[in-house]
N, CA, C and O atoms as a GROMACS GRO file, in nm:
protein
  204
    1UNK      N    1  11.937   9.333  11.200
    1UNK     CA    2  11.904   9.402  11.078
    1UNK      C    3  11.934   9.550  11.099
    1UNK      O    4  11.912   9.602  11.208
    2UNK      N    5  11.982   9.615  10.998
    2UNK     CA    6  12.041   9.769  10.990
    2UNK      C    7  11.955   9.799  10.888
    2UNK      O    8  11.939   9.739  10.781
    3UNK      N    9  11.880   9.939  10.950
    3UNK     CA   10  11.832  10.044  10.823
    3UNK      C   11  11.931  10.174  10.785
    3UNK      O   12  11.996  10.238  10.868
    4UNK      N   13  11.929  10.191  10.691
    4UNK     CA   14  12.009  10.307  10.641
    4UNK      C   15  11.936  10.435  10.664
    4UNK      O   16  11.848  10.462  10.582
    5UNK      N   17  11.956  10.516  10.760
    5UNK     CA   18  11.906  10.661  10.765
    5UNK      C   19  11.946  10.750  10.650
    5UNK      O   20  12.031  10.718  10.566
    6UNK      N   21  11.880  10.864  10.652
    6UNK     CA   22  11.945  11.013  10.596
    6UNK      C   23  12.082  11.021  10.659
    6UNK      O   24  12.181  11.012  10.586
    7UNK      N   25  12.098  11.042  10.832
    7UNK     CA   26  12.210  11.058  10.872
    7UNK      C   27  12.281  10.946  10.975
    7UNK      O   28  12.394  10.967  11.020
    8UNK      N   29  12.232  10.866  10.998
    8UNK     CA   30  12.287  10.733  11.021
    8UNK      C   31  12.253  10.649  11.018
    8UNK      O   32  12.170  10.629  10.930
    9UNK      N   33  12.296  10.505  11.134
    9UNK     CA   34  12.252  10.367  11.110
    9UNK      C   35  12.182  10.364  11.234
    9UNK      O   36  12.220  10.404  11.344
   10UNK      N   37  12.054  10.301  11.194
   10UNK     CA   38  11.975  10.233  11.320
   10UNK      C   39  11.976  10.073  11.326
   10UNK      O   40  11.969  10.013  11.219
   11UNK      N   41  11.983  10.006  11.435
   11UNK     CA   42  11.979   9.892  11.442
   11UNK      C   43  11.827   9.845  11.506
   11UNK      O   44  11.757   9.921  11.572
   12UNK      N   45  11.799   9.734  11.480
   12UNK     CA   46  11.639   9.683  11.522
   12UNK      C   47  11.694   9.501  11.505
   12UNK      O   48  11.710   9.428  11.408
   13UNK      N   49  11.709   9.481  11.658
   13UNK     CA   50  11.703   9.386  11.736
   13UNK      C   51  11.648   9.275  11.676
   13UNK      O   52  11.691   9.166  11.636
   14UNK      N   53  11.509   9.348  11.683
   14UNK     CA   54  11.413   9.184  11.690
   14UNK      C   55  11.284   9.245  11.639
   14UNK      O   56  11.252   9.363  11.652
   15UNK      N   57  11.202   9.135  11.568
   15UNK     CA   58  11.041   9.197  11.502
   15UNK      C   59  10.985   9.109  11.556
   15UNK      O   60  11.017   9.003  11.503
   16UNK      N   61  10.903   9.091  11.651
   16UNK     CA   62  10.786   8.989  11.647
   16UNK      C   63  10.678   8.992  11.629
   16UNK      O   64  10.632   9.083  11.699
   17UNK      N   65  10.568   8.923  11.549
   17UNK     CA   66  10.425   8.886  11.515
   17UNK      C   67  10.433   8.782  11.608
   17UNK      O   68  10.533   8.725  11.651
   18UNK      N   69  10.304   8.763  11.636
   18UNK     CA   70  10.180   8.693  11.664
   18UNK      C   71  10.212   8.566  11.568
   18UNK      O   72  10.242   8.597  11.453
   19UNK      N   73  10.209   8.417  11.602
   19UNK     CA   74  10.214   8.301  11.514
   19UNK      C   75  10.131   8.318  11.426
   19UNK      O   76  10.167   8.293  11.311
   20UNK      N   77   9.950   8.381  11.458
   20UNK     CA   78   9.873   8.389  11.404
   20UNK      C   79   9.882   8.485  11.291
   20UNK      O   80   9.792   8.486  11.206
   21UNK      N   81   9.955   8.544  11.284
   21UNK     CA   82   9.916   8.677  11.247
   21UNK      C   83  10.043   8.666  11.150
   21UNK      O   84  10.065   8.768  11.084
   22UNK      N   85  10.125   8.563  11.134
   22UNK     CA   86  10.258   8.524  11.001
   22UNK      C   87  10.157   8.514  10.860
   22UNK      O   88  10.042   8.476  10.836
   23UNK      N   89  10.273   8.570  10.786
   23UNK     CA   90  10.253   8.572  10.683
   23UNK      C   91  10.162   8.655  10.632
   23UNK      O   92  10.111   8.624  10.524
   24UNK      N   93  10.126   8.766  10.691
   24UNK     CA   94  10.034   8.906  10.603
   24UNK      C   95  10.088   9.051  10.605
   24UNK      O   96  10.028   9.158  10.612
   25UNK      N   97  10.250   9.018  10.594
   25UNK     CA   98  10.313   9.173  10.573
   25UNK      C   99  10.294   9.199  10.683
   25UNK      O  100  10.248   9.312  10.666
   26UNK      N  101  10.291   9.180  10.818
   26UNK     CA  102  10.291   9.268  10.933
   26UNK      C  103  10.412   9.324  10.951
   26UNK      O  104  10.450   9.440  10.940
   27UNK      N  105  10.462   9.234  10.976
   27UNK     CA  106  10.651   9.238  10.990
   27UNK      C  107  10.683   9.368  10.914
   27UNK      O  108  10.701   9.474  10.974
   28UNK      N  109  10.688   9.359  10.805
   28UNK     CA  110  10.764   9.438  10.676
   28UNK      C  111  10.675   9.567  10.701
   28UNK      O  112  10.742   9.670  10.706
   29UNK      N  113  10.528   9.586  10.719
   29UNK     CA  114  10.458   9.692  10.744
   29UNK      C  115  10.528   9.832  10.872
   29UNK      O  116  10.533   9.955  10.873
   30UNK      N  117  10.572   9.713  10.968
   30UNK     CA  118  10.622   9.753  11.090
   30UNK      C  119  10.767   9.824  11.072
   30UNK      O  120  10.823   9.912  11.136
   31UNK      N  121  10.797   9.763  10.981
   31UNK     CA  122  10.958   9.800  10.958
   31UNK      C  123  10.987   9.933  10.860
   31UNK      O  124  11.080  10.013  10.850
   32UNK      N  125  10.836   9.911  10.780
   32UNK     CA  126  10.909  10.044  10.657
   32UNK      C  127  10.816  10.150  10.720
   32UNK      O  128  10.811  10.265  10.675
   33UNK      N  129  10.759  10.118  10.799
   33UNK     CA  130  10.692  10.249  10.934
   33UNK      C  131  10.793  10.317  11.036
   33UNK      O  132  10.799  10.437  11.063
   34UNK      N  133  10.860  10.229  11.078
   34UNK     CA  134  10.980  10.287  11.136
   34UNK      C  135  11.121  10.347  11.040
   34UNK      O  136  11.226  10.397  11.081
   35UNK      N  137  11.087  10.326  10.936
   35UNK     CA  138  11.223  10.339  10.835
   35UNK      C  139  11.132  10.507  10.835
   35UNK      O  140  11.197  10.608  10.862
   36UNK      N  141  10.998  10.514  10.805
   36UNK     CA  142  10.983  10.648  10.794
   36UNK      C  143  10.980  10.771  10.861
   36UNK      O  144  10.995  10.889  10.828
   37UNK      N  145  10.944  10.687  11.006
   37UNK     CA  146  10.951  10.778  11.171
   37UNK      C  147  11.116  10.814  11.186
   37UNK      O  148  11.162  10.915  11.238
   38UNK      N  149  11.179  10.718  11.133
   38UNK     CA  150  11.361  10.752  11.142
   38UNK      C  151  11.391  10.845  11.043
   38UNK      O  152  11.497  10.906  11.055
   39UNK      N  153  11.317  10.869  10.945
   39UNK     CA  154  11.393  10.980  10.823
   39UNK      C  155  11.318  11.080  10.843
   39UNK      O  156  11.359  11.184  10.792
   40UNK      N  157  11.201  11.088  10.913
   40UNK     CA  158  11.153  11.225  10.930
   40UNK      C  159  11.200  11.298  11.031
   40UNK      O  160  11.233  11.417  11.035
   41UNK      N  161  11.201  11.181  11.146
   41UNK     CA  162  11.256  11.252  11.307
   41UNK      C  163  11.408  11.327  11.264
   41UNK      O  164  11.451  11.437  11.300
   42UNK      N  165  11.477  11.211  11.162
   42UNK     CA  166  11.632  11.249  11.160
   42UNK      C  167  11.632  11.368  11.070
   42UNK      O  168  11.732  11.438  11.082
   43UNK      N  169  11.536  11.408  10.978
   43UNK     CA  170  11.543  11.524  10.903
   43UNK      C  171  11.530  11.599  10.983
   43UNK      O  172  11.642  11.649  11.000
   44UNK      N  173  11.451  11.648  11.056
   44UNK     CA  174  11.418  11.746  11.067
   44UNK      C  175  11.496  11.811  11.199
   44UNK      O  176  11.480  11.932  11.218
   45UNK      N  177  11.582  11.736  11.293
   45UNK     CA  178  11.636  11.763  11.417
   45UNK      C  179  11.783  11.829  11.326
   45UNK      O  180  11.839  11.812  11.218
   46UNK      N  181  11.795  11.904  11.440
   46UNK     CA  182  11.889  11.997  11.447
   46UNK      C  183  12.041  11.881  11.500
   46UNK      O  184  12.146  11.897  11.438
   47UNK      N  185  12.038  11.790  11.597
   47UNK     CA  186  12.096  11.715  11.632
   47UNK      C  187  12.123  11.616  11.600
   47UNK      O  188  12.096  11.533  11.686
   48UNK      N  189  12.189  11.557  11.470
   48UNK     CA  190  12.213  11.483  11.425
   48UNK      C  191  12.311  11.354  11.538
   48UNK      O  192  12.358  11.255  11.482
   49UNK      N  193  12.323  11.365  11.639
   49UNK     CA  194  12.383  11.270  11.703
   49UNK      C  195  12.290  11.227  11.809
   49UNK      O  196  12.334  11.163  11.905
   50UNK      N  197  12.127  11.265  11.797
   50UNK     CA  198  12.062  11.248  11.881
   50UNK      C  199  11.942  11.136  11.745
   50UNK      O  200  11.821  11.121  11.762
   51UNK      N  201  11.994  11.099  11.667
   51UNK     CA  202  11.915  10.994  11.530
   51UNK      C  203  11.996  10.853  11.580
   51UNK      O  204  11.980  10.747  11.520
   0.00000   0.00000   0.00000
């Protein structure tokens, strides 16, 4: 799976939950948390080849 940055592409391997723990948005929680740690980190750096 590929997220679309501000200034590039990140790739993310693999998501795993807990068997127990399927099916309550964890997954998707985890993912649009990192979609936001990637557009802030990538905003705000001076180094765009370091996103």
């Amino acid at each position: 799976m590929a997220i679309l940055g501000a200034i590039g592409l990140a790739k993310i391997k693999a998501v795993v939950v807990a068997e127990t723990e399927r099916r309550r948005g964890i997954g998707a929680a985890m993912l649009k948390r990192r979609r936001q740690i990637y557009r802030s980190r990538c905003s705000s750096t001076s180094a765009p080849e370091s996103c």
